[in-house]
N, C-alpha and C positions, 0 to 999 in steps of 0.2 A: 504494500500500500504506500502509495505517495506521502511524504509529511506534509500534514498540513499548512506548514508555514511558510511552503517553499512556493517559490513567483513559476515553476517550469510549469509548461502544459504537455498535456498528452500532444503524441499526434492527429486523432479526433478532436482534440478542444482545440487546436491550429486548424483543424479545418474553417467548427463553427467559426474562429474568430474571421479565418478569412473570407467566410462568405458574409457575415455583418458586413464588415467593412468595404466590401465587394460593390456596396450597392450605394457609396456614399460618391456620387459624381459628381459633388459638387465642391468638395475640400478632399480631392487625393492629397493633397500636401498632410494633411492631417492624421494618415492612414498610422503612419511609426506609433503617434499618440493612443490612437485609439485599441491598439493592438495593446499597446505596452498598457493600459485602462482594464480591455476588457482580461489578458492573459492575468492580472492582477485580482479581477474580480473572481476569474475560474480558483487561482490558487489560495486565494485569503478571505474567501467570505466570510470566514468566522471568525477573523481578525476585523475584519469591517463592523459584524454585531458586536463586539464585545469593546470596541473603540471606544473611548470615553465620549461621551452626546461633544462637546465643546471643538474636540481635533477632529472627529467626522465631519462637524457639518461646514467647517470650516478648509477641509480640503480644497474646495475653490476660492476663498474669497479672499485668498494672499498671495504676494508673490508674482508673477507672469499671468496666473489665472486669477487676479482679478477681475469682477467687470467691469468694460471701458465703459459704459455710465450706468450710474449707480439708479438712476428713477426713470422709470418707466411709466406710461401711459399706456391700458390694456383696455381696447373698448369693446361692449359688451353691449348686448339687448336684454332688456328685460325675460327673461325662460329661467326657469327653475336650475333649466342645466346653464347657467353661469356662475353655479356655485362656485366651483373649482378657484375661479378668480376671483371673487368675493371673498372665501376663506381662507384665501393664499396672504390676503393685503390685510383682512382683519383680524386674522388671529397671529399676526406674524412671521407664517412662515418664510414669507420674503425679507427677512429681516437678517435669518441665517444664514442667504447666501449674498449677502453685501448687495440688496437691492431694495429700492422701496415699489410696487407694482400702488400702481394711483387708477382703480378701476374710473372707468370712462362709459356711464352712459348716454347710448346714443339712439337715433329717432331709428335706424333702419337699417336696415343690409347696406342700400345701396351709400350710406352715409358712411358703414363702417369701411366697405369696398375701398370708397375712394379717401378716405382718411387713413387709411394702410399707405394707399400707392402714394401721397402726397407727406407722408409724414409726419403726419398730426399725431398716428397711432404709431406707438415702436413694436404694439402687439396686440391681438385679439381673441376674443372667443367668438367663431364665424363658423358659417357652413362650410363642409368639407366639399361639395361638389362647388362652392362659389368660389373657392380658390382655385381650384384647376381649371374654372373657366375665366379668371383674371388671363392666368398664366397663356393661353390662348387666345385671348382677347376678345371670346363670344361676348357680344353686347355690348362693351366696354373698353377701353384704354388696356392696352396689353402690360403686364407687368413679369416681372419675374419673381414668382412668391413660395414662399416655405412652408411648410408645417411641422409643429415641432413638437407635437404631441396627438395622439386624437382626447380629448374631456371627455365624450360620455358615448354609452353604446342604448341606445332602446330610448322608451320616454315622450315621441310624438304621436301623433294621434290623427283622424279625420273625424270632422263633426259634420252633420245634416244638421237642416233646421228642421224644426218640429212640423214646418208642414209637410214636410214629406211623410215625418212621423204620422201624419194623420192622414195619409193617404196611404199607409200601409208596408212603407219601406222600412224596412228595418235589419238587412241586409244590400252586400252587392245585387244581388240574383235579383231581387226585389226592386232596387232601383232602378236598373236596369230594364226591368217589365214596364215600370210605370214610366219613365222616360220614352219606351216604346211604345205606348200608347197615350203619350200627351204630346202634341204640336206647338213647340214651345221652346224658348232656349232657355239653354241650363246653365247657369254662373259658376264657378267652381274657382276659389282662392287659394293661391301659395302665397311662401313669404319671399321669393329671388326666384326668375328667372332656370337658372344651372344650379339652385339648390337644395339642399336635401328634403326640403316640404315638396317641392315642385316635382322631385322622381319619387319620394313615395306616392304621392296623388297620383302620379302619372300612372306608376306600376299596379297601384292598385286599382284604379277604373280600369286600367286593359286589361289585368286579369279578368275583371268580372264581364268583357267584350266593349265598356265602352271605350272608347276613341277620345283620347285626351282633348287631342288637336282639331278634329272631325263636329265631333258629339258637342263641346261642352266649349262653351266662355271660360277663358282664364286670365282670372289678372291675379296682380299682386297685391298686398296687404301688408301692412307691418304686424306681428305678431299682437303687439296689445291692443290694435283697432281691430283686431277681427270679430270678437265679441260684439260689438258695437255694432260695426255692420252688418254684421248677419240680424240683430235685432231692427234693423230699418229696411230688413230685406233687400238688401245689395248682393246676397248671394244664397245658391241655395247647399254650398255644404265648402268646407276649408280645409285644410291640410297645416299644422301648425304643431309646435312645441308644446309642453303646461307651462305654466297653467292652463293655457287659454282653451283647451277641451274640454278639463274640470268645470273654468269658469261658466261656461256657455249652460250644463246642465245648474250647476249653482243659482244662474240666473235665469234659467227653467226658457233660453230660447233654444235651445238645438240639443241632442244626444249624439254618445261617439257610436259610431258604426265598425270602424277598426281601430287597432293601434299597429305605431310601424311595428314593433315586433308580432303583429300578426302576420307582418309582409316580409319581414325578415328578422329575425330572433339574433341579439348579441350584434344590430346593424352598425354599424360607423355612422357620427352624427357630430358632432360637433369637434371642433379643433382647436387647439393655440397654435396661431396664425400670424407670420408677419411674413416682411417681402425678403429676396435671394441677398438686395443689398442691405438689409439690417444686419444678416447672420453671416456675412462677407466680412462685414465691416465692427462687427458686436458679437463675435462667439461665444465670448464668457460670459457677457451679459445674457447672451441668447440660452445657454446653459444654465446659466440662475436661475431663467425662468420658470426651464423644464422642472429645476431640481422642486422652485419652491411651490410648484402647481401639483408637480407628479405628488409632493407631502398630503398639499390639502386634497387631493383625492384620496387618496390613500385614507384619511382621516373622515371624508364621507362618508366614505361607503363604509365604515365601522356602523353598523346600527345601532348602537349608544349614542351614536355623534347627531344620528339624523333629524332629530327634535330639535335639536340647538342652533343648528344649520338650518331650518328652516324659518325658526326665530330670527335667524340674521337675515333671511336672500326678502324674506316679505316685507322689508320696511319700505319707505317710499325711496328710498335713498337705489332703490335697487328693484325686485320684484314689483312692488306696489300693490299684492296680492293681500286677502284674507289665509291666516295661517293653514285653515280648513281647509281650502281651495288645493293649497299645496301641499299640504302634511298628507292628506291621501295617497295620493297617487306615488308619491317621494318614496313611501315604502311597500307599494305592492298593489294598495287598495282599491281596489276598481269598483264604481256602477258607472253603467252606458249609460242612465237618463229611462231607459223604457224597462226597467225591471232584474234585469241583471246586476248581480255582483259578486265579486269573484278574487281571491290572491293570487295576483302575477307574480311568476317567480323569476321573469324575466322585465323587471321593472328598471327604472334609469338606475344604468350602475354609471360612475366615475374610474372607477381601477380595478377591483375582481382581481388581484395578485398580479397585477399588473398588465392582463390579458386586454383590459380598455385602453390603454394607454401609447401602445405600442403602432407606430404607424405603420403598419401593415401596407405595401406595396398595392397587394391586388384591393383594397379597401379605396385606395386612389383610381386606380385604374377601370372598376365597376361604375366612378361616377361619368368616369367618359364616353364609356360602353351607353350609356342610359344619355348622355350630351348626341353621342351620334345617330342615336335609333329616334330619337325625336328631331332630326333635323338640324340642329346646333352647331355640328359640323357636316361641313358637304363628304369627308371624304376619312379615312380610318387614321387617326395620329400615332404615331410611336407611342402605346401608349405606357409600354414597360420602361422605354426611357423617360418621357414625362414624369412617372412617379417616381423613380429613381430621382431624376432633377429634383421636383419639389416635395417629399418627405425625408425629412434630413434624421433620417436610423443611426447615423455614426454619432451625431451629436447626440440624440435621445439614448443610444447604449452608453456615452461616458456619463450624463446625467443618471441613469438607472443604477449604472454598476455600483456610483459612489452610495446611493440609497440600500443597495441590497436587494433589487429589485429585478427581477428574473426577465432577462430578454429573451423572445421566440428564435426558437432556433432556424428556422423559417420565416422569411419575408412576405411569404403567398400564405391563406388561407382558403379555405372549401366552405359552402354554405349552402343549405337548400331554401330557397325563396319559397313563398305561396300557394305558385304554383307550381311544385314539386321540379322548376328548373334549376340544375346544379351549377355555380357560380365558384370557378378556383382561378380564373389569371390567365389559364396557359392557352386560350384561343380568343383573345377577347373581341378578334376583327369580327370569328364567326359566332361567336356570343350575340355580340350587337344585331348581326344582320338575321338570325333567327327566328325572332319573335313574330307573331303572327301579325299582332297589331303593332306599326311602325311607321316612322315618316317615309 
């Protein structure tokens, strides 16, 4: 047996480290550091748990690794899943790694979009499909952006309004009938364009055969007005984060018909986000950030934590929600509005042993697949090197390893959607072009 205190690796642990590091295309310079990070983490984990709290968490914040600035600006929207930065800035764990995060709320996607690329924001909690479509330039000013962690897996939802309720839908199969037999256009809200509300809504009417694009009106909404507008009839069903699901049965105008983990169970949904030239130009800071976010997840998803977390994200300063609204759903608790209730065991997780956190390659490269089958792109992108370019796995492995926190040994993962389609990376031109209902 190897002793434990020794820095050598197997020749298997030199593989995993070389295939980490394999996929970081965007700082090979950085490859020696990372090696010499993670072959340290293989040989001294247990030097790492038993580090006295004061010299662990201080491994970065002296020396050559400190960060080149110290306070950050992290904007956010109002969704329950903006914990992560919320508890990172007010319980201080940004404090440990020589940073102050100064969360930044803001009116919208498209506000947080271009307050990335212009500078305003050094970082974000944002859609994961909204950043691959910056980096591309669908819709918008092309930028070259990062992500440097994913926040949260599960936790969104689609709401109808009650008069559909009362016309009998109370499923897809169901909505689907009655839209076939009413003459009449259908409204249907996301919160972005290429982001994660807009391909779960998308995915889930075309499972159930209707036609995103075809079938149905779609605009966009900022997450806290959709409540609002659905109660003035601007639409007749949303696709959104919580609260704003919760809220809509709270205030008895609409019930949830799915949640995204009906659509897809442990989905990628939210990121810490900034652009190619912040983590260029700011690594260590950019690695502070992972470090002091990757804690406060980690400290979420304790369920002792979750009550207090929830005390903190509903004040007006942040949420602006009723605790009730959000303490529900936060840990499991589910009713649709029309009589169902139920424990989700696949409720919004933040870290899950670090399996949420990890930017997963093919997690990037599914939101492009779902950019190209609706039209977004004319033609199939590289899309194993796009994710490669923008989630930065070398920097989130030197952030984890120094936490004790277990990096996949694998880049790509496997998932079954819905509608029992099998989603792993290795085809995703003939993924995209598949699907029955498509642009």
């Amino acid at each position: 047996m190897r002793d434990k205190n020794t820095t050598n690796v197997s020749q298997s642990e030199s593989k995993a480290i070389d295939m980490v590091t394999s996929v970081d295309s965007t700082n090979n310079s950085r490859r020696g550091f990372f090696k010499q990070a993670i072959a340290g983490a293989f040989g001294a984990a247990a030097m790492i748990n038993v580090m006295p709290e004061g010299l662990k968490n201080m491994a970065y914040a002296a020396g050559s690794d400190a960060p080149e600035i110290t306070e950050v600006k992290i904007g956010f929207i109002p969704l329950t899943d903006c914990a992560p930065i919320v508890v990172a800035a007010e319980m201080g764990f940004d404090k440990k790694y020589g940073i102050k995060i100064v969360p930044t709320k803001e009116a919208s996607w498209a506000a947080v979009r271009d307050k990335l690329i212009n500078g305003e924001l050094q970082g974000a909690h944002v859609l994961y499909g909204m950043m691959y479509g910056s980096q591309l330039g669908i819709g918008g000013q092309q930028k070259d952006m990062a992500v440097l962690m994913t926040l949260s897996n599960n936790g969104q939802g689609i709401t109808l309004s009650n008069q559909l309720k009362d016309k009998g839908v109370k499923d897809g199969k169901s909505l689907k009938r009655v839209m076939d037999n009413e003459n009449r256009d259908y409204t249907f809200a996301q919160t972005f364009p290429t982001g994660t509300h807009a391909m779960w809504l998308n995915y889930w009417l075309a499972a159930n055969g209707i036609d995103p694009v075809k079938d149905v009106k779609n605009i966009v909404v900022p997450p806290p007005q959709m409540v609002a507008n659905m109660r003035i009839g601007n639409m007749d069903g949303y696709c959104v984060g919580e609260p704003w699901n919760a809220r809509a049965i709270y205030d008895k105008v609409g019930f949830s018909v799915a949640t995204s983990q009906d659509i897809w169970v442990d989905h990628p949904e939210k990121v810490l986000g900034t652009t190619a030239d912040f983590v260029a130009k700011n690594p260590n800071t950019a690695r502070a950030m992972i470090m002091a976010v990757l804690e406060a997840s980690r400290y979420i998803d304790a369920t002792q934590n979750r009550a207090k977390v929830v005390d903190l994200i509903s004040s007006k300063s942040y949420v602006n929600a009723p605790k009730d609204v959000i303490g529900g759903r936060f840990v499991g608790d589910y009713e649709n509005g029309i009589g169902r209730k139920w424990k989700d065991p696949n409720y919004m997780k933040f870290f899950n042993d670090g399996a949420v956190s990890f930017p997963y390659l093919s997690d990037g490269m599914w939101f492009l697949t779902q950019h190209k089958r609706w039209g977004m792109l004319k033609s199939d992108p590289d899309y194993l090197g796009i994710a490669k370019k923008i989630n930065q796995i070398g920097l989130y492995t030197e952030a984890a390893t120094q936490l004790g926190v277990s990096v996949p040994k694998d880049p790509m993962r496997s998932s079954k959607l819905m509608d029992g389609i099998v989603w792993d990376g290795k085809n995703p031109a003939a993924y995209a072009a598949g699907f029955k209902i498509k642009v």
